[in-house]
C-alpha positions in Angstrom: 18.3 22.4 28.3 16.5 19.0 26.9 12.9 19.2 28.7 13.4 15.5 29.4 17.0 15.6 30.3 17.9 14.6 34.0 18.6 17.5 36.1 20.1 17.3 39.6 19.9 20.5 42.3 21.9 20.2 45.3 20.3 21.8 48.0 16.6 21.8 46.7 15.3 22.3 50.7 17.3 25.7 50.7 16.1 29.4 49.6 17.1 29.6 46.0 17.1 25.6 45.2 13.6 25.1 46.7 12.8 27.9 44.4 14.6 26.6 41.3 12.9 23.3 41.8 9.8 25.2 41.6 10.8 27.4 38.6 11.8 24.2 37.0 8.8 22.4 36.9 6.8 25.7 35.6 8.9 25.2 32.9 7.8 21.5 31.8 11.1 20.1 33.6 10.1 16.5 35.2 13.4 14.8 35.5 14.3 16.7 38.5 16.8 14.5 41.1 17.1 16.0 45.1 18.6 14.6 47.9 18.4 15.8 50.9 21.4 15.8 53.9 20.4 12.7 55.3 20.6 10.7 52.0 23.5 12.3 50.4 25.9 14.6 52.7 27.7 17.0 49.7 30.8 17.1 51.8 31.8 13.3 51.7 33.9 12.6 48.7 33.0 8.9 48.3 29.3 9.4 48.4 29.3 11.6 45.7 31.0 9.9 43.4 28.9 6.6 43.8 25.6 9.4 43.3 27.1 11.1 40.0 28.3 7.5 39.2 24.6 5.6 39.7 22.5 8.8 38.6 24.5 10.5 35.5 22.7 13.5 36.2 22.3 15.5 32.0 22.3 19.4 34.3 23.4 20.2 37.5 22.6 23.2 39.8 24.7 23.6 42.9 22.5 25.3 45.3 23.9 23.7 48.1 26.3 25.8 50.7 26.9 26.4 54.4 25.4 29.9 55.0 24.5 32.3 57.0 24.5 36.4 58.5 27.8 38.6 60.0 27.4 36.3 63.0 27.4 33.3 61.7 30.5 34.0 59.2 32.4 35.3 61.6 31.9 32.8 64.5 32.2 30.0 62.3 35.1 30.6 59.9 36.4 27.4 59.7 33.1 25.6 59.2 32.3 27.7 56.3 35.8 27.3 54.8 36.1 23.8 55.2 32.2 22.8 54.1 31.9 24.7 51.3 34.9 24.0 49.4 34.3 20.2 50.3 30.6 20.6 48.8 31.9 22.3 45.8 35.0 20.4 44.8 32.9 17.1 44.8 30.1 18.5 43.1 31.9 19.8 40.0 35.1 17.4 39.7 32.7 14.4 40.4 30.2 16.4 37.5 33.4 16.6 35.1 34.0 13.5 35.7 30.9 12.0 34.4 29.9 14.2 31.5 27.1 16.5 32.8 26.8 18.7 30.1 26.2 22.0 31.6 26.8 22.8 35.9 25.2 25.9 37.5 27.4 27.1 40.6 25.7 29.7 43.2 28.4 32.0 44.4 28.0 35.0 46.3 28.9 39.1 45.7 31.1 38.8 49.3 33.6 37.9 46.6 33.8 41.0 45.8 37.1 43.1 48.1 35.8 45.6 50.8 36.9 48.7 48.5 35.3 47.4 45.3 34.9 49.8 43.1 30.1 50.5 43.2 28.5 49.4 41.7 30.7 46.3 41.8 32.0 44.9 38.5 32.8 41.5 37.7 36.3 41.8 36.9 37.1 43.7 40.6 37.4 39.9 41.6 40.8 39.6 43.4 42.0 43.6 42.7 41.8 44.0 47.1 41.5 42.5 50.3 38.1 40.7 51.2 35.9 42.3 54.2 37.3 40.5 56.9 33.9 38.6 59.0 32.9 37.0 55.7 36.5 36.5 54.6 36.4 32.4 54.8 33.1 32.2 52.8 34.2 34.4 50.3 37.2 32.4 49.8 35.2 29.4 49.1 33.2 31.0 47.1 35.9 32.2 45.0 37.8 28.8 44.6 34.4 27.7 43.5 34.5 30.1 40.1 37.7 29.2 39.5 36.8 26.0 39.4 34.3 26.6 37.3 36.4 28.3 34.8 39.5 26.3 34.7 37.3 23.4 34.5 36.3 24.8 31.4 39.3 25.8 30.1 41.5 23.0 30.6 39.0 20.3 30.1 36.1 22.1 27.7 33.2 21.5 30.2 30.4 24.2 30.3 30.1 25.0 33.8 29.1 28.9 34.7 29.3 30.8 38.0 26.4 32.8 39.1 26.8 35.4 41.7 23.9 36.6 43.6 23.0 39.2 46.0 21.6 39.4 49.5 18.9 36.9 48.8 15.4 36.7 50.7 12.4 34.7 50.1 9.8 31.6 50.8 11.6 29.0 52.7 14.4 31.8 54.3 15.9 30.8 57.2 14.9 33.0 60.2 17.0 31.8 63.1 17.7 34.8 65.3 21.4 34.0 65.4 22.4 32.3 62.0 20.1 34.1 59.3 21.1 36.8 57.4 19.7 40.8 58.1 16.8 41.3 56.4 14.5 37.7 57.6 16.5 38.1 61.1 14.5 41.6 61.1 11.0 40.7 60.2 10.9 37.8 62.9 12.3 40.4 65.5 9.8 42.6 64.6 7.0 40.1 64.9 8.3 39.3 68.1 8.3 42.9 69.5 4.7 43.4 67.6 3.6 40.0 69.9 4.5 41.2 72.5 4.1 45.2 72.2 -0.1 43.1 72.0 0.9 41.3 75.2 0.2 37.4 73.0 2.9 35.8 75.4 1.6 32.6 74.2 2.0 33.9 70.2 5.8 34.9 71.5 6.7 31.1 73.1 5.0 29.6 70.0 7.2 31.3 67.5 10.2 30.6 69.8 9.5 26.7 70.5 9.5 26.8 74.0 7.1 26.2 77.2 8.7 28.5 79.8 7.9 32.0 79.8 11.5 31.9 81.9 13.6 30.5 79.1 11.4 32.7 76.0 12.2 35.8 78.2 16.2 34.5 77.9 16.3 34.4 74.6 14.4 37.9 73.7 17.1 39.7 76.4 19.8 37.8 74.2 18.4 38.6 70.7 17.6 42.7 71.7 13.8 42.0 71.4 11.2 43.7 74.1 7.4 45.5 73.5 8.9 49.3 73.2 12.1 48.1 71.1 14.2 45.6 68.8 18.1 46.2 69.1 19.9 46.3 65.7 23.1 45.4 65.1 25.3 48.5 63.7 24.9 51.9 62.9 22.3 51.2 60.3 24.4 53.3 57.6 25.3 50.1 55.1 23.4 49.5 52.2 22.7 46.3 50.8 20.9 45.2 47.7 18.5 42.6 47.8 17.2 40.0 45.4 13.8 38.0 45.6 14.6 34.6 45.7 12.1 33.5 43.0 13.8 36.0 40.6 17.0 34.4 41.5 16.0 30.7 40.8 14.3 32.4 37.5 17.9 34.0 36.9 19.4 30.6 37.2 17.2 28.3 35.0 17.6 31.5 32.1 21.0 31.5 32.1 21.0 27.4 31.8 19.0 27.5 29.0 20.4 30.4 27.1 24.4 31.0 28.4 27.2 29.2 27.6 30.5 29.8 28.7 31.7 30.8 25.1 29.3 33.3 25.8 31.1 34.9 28.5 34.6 34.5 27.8 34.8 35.5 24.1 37.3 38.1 23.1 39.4 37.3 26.1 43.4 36.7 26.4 43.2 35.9 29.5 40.3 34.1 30.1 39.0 35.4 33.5 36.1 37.1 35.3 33.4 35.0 33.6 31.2 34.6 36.6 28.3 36.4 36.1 26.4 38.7 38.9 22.7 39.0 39.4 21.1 41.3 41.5 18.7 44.2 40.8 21.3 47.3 40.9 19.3 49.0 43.6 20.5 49.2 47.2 19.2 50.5 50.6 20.5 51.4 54.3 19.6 48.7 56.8 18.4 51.7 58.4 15.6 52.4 55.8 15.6 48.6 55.7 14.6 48.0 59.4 11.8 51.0 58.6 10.3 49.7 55.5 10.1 45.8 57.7 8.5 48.0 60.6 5.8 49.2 58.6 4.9 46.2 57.6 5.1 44.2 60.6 3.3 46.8 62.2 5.8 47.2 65.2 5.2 51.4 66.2 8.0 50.9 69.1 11.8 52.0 68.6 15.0 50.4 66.4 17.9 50.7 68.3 21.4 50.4 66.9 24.2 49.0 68.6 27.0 51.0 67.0 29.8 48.4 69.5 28.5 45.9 66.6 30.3 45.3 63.6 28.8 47.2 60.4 30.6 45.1 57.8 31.0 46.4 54.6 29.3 50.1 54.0 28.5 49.3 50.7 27.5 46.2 48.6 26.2 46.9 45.4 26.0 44.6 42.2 26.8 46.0 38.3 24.1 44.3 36.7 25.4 44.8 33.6 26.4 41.9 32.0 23.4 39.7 32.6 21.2 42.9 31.5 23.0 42.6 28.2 22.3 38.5 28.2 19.0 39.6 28.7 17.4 39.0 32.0 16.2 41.8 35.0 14.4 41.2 37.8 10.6 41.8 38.5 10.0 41.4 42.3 10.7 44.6 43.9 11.7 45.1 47.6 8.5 46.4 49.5 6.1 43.7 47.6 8.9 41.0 48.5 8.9 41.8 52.2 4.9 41.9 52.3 4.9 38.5 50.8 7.4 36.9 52.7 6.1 38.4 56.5 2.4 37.2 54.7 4.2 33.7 54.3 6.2 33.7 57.8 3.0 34.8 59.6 0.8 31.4 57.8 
């Protein structure tokens, strides 16, 4: 990428764009363009045209995305259809249509089908039928690499497809409903540790609220009390998880050094070029809720709620291809969780 070339992220306020912004400007990249919601809403065809049309971004990352845990997926399935393939469609026909020269698109491995073959390869895309309470997201996801791809193929652009794991990190969402496992954890933890230490006060403070009545409504409704935190599940699926700074740094190396020629080469059928990035090392939410215990410092009990969905048993990512491209991770899970309870806490 040109240093002084002008370089749009959609969704810069999120986990990985507010890290990519940040990656970005280690780098010596100034010419960085972010809107937020308010000023640009991704879904609303019109307003991203006249955007692309007034700003001519050089490089686009598309961070941007409705997302969220088990719950949220499955509660909201049409929301999650609906706004991400309106957010992606504009984005990259709107970036065809005015000549940005290279597009990064965020995926997610929920592409992959429940059975996928472990770890899972890039080209078990579409070989099964998709876990069924992330099924709508997924299928956005997917329409957004093919995009990507036929994009390329029928018009020559150079737009790649990134597919990350179970990301965590500085600016995570930790709403007790809509966030994903592992931040969803530590602040139930916290919780529990506040008040295991009797800090009522500490407890309504994280929660936003005045009324000891109305905090005690939410911790019944969330599984929180002093002796014990209620997880959802048997705790026997393992997940991978990926450091969102390692992602962002994932994202800005494969703008500067992929191209699409470099992952579709050799090919009859030109297919499966999305690339996935993770660290190739998984863990049971189990051990996972263990490892966050320790380092909350919560000594009371996890329960599971085995009438909860599990999802799928296994999600692990073949690292493979972007090993070979020549990128790996450096954040591992234990320092990543210190640093981002360290961060939640401040």
């Amino acid at each position: 990428m040109d240093k002084n070339g002008k370089i749009f992220v959609a969704g810069h306020r999120g986990l990985v764009g507010s890290a990519i912004v940040k990656d970005l400007k280690a780098k010596g990249y100034q010419n960085i363009i972010t809107r937020t919601r308010r000023e640009l809403d991704l879904t609303d065809h019109l307003a991203v045209a006249e955007f692309f049309k007034q700003e001519k971004p050089q490089y686009v990352f598309l961070a941007a995305a409705k997302v969220g845990g088990i719950v949220a997926n499955n509660t909201y399935r049409a929301d999650f259809l609906y706004e991400n393939l309106q957010i992606q469609n504009n984005v990259i026909h709107n970036s065809y249509l005015n000549g940005v020269e290279k597009l990064l698109f965020l995926g997610s491995t929920c592409i992959y089908p429940k059975e996928a073959p472990q770890p899972m390869p890039e080209d078990s895309l579409l070989t099964g039928p998709l876990e069924y309470t992330n099924e709508p997201y997924a299928i956005a996801k997917i329409a957004g690499i093919k995009l990507c791809e036929s994009y390329n193929l029928q018009y020559g652009t150079n737009f790649i497809a990134v597919q990350p794991t179970n990301l965590y990190g500085l600016n995570d969402n930790f709403d007790l409903e809509k966030s994903h496992v592992l931040p969803a954890l530590i602040r139930k933890m916290h919780l529990a540790k506040l008040l295991s230490e009797g800090d009522h006060q500490g407890v309504m403070t994280d929660l936003g609220v005045t009324d000891h009545v109305e905090a005690q409504q939410i911790l019944d409704r969330f599984g929180v009390s002093a002796s014990s935190v209620e997880i959802w599940g048997s705790g026997k699926p393992r997940r991978e998880f990926l450091w969102s700074d390692d992602m962002a740094n994932a994202c800005v190396y494969v703008m500067e050094k992929v191209d699409f020629a470099n992952v579709s080469s050799g090919m009859d059928d030109v297919r499966n070029t999305h690339i996935n990035i993770g660290t190739g090392q998984d863990i049971s939410i189990r051990e996972l809720a263990e490892l966050i215990q320790r380092i909350v410092g919560f000594t009371g009990e996890l329960k599971f709620n085995t009438s909860k969905p599990d999802g799928t048993m296994k999600k692990l990512t073949d690292c493979s291809k972007i090993h070979s491209l020549g990128w790996k991770h450096s954040v591992e899970l234990e320092e990543g969780i210190q640093r981002l309870y360290d961060w939640y806490v401040n």
